[in-house]
N, C-alpha and C positions, 0 to 999 in steps of 0.2 A: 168170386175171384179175390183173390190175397190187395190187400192196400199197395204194396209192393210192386204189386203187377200195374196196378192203375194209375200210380206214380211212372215208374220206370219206362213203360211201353210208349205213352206218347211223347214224355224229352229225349228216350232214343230214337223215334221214329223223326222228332223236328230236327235232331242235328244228323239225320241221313238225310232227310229232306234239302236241308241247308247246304250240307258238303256236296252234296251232288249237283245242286243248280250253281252253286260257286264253280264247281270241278265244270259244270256243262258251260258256265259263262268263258273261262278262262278259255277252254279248248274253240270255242267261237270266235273267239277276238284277241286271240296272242297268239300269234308263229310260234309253234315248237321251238324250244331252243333260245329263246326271245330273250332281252329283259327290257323293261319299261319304269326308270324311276318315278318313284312315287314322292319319297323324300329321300334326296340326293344324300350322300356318304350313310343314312340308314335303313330303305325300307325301297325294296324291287317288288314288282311282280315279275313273276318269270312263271315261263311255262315248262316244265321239265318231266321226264317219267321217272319212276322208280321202281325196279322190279324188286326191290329188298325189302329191310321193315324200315323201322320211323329212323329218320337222321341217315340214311344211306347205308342202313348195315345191310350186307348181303346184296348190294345193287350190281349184280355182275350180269354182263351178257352172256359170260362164259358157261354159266350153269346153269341148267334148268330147271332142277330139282327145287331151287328155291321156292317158285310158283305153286310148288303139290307140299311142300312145308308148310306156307303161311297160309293156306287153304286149312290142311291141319290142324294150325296151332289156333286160327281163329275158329273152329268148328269146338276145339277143347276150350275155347275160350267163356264161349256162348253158353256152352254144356254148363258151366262151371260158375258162372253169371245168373245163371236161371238158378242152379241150385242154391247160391247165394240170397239171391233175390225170395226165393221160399222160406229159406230160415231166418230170413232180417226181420226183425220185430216191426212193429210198425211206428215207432214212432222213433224211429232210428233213421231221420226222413237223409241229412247225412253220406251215409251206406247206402241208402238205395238212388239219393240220385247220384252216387261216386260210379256207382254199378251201369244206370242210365247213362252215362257219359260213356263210360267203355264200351259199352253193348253197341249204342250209335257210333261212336267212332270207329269199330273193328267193324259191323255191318256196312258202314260209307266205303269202307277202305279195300271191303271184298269184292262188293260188289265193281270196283274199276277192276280186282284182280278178274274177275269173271270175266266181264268185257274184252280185256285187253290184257291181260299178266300180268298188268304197267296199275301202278298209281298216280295220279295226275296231282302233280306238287306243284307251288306258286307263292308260295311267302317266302320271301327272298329279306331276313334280317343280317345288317353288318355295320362292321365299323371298322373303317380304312380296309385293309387286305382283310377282315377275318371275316370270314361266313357263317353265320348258322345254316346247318344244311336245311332246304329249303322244306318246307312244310303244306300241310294244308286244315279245316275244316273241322276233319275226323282227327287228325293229329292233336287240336288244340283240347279235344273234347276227349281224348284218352289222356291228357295230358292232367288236365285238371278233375277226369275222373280218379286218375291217381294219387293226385296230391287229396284229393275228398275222401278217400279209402285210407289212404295214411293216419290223417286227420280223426277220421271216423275210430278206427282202428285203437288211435294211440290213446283217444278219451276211453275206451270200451275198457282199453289195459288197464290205464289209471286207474288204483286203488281209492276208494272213497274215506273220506278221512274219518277217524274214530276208527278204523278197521285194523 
């Protein structure tokens, strides 16, 4: 088995692990709909769904269709992750855990769509009237597997000097 695989498989397996008993705790002990300050004028939990992707895009009850897209888009995500994850050298550790981070985040985030269609959101970040739309788990873990892919990314670009 590739170095890649044996890195990548079990930090996206702990931050499914992690998002799911978070997503299992919140839906046990917060009313739907709820918010509960944590730190007053900055930080809620709340409990809320989301049938769209990260940050409320696509959150309509109007359309269906969305639920059979991000099913979709995370099937091509995976695809495309794995392939990744095979051509990453191995000591490009970087790249494969930016990879591990999206892999677990879009895994955590399917599996509520499976459940329920709904994503189970609850970081509730603000200051005075403005929100960041609320988040969870798997969101934090795509989040900064992206900025590690950037990252990754932008040194692999970089020309090496003398060249």
């Amino acid at each position: 088995m590739r170095l890649s695989y044996k890195i990548a498989a079990p930090l996206a397996a702990a931050i499914v692990i992690l998002d799911q008993i978070t997503k299992l705790w919140v839906q046990d002990h917060l009313v739907l709909f709820t918010t509960h300050p944590v730190i007053p004028g900055f930080f809620n939990l709340v409990h809320v769904l989301n049938r769209g992707a990260a940050f409320g895009f696509l959150n309509r009850s109007d359309i269906e269709w969305q639920t059979y897209f991000f099913f979709a888009a995370t099937a091509l995500a995976v695809m495309i992750i794995f392939h990744l994850l095979r051509m990453a050298r191995d000591d490009d550790k970087l790249l494969i855990i930016g990879l591990a981070c999206i892999l677990g985040g879009a895994l955590g985030n399917l599996i509520d769509r499976i459940k329920t269609g709904e994503v189970v959101d609850f970081l509730d970040f603000y200051w005075k009237s403005y929100h960041w739309p609320a988040f969870n788990v798997a969101d934090i873990a795509i989040f900064l597997g992206s900025l590690g892919l950037l990252v990754a990314f932008y040194r692999f670009r970089r020309p090496t000097s003398g060249s």
